[in-house]
C-alpha positions in Angstrom: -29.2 41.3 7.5 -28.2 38.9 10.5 -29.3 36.0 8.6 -27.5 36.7 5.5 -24.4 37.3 7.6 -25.1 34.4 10.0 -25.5 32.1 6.4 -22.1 33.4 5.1 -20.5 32.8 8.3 -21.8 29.2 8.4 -20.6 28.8 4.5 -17.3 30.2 5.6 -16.9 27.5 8.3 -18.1 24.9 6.4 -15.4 24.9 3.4 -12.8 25.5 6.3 -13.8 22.1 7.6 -13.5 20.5 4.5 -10.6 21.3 4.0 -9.2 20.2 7.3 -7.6 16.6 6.9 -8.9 13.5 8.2 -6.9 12.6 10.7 -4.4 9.4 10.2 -6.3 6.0 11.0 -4.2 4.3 13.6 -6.0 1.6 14.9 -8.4 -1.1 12.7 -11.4 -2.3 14.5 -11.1 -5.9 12.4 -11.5 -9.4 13.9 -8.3 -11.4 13.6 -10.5 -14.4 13.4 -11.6 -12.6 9.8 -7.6 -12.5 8.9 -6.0 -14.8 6.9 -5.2 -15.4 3.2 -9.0 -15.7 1.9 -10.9 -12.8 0.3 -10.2 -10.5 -3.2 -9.4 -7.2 -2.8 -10.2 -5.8 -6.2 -7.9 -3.3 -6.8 -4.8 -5.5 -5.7 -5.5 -9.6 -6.2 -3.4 -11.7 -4.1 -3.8 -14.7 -6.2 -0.7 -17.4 -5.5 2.0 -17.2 -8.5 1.0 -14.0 -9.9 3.6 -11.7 -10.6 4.0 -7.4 -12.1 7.1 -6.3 -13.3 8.0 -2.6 -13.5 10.7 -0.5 -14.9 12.1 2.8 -15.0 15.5 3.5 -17.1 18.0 1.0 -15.8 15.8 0.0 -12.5 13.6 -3.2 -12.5 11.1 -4.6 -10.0 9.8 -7.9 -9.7 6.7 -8.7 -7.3 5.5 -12.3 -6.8 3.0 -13.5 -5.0 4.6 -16.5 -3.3 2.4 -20.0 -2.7 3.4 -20.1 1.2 2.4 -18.8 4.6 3.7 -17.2 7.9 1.9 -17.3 10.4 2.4 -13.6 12.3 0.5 -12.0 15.7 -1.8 -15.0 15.3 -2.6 -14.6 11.9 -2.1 -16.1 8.5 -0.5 -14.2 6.3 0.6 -14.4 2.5 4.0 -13.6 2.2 4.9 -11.1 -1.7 8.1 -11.1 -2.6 9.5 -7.8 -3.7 13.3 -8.0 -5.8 14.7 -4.7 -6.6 17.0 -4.4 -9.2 19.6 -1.5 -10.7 22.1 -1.6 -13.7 21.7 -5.3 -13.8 22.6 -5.9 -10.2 20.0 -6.7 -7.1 20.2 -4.4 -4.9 17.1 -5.3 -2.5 14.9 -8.8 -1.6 11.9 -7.8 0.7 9.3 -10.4 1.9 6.2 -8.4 2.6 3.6 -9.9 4.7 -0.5 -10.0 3.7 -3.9 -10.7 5.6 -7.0 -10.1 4.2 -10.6 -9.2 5.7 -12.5 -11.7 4.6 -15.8 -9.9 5.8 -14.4 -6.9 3.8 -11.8 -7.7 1.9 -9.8 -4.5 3.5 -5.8 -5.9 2.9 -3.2 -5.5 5.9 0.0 -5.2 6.1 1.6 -7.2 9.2 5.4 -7.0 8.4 8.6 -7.2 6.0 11.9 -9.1 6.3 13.9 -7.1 4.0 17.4 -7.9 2.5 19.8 -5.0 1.2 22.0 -6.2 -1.0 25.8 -4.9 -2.3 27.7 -6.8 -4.8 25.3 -9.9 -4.5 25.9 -9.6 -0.6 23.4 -9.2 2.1 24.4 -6.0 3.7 21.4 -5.2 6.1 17.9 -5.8 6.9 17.0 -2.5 7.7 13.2 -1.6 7.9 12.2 -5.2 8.9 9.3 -5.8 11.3 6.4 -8.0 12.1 3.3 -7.0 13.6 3.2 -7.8 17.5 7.2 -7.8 17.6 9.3 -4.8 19.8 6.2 -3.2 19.8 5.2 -2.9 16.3 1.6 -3.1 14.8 0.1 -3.9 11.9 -1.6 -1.1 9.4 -3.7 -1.2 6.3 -2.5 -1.4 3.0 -5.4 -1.0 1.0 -9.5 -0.9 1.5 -11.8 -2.9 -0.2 -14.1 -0.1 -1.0 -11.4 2.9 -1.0 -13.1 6.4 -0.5 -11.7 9.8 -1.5 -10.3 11.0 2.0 -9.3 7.7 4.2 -5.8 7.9 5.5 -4.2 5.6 7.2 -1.0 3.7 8.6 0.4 0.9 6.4 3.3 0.5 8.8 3.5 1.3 12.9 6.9 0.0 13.4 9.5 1.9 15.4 11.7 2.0 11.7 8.3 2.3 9.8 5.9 4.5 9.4 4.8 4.8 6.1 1.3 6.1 5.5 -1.5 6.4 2.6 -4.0 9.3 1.3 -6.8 7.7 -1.1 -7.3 11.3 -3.0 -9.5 10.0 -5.8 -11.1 7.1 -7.0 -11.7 7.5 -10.6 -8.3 8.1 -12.5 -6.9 7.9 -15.6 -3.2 7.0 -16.2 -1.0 5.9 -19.2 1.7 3.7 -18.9 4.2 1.7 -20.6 1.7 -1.2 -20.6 -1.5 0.7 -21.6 -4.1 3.1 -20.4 -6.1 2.4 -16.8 -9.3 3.7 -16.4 -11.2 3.8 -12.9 -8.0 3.6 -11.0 -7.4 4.5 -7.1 -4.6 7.1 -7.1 -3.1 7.6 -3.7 -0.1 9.7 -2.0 1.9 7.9 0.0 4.4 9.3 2.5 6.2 8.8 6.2 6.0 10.3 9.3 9.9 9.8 9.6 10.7 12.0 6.4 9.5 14.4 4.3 8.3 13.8 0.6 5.3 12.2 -1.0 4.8 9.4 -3.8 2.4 8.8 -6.1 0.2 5.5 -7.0 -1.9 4.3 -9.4 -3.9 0.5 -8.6 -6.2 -0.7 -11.4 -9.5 -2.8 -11.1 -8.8 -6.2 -11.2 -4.7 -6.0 -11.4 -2.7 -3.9 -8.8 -0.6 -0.8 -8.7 0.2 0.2 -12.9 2.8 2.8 -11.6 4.5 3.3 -8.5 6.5 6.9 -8.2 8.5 6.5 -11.6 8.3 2.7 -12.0 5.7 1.5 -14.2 4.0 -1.9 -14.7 5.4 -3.3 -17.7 4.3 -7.3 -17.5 1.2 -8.8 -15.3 0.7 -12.1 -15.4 -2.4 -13.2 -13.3 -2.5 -17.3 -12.2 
């Protein structure tokens, strides 16, 4: 009778754990020499001049991947340009920064310059930061080899701290453009505010929806 109760006991624990949370990945042990603009993550190609499109009702977003560098806490990034657009008027130009892994082709994010706009006016560029600036670091924006579980920091900014959950590996989503097999679906959510948003990144192209804005147009240089 003690070993059946000591076996339940040890059952009992075990499902507890697993369903205790990893917790959030702060810090990256990756080489900076390994940074820079080479390497393929496969679920999000940062190929020079390609571009996604997404819409939802009157809202459009436009993400490029531009042919230039920056050069930010000693490494070379690839700057993606990110315009926002509502009801036919821009309402937001951000200029997020890149490094890849090359040894893993794990994809870090290392800053934004970010410009709000009101009435084709720059109003603010709240949220900015750069990695190694006012005390900010850089986080992870997506694995190479994602695995149900891993959370981590995109942004560690004293403005930004936006965070991702990799809950499954193997989805299926519909969108305006098509149906995704095999896709990453991730939460992602900030330890500044409450809420979560969903995301959806397909082999080979990038995220296909993005909260309530869906891919639309991909064209891959």
């Amino acid at each position: 009778m003690r070993t059946i109760i000591t076996g339940l006991v040890l059952l009992a624990a075990t499902s507890l754990s697993a369903q205790i949370a990893a917790p959030w990945q702060t810090s990256f042990p990756v080489d900076k020499k390994n940074m820079g603009i080479k390497g393929n993550n496969p679920y999000l190609p940062l190929i020079p001049g390609s571009q996604w499109t997404y819409k939802h009702g009157s809202e459009f977003e436009t993400i490029t991947v531009l042919k230039t560098t920056k050069m930010i806490d000693g490494v070379e990034c690839r700057p993606v340009e990110d315009r926002e657009e509502s009801g036919g008027q821009l309402t937001e130009v951000t200029l997020d920064y890149y490094a890849i892994d090359q040894t893993t082709n794990d994809i870090y994010y290392m800053g934004e310059d970010v410009d709000e706009y009101r009435n084709g006016k720059v109003v603010s560029h709240q949220g900015s930061w750069l990695s190694g600036v006012n005390g900010a670091t850089f986080g992870m924006l997506l694995p190479g080899a994602p695995q149900p579980g891993q959370r981590f920091y995109q942004e560690q900014a004293p403005g930004a701290k936006d965070r991702v959950e990799i809950k499954s590996t193997d989805e299926k989503i519909t969108t305006l453009l098509g149906t995704f097999e095999h896709c990453i679906f991730v939460e992602e959510s900030s330890a500044l505010d409450k809420g979560v948003s969903r995301k959806y990144y397909a082999r080979g192209i990038g995220a296909v929806k993005d909260a309530e804005m869906e891919l639309v147009t991909y064209a891959k240089k």
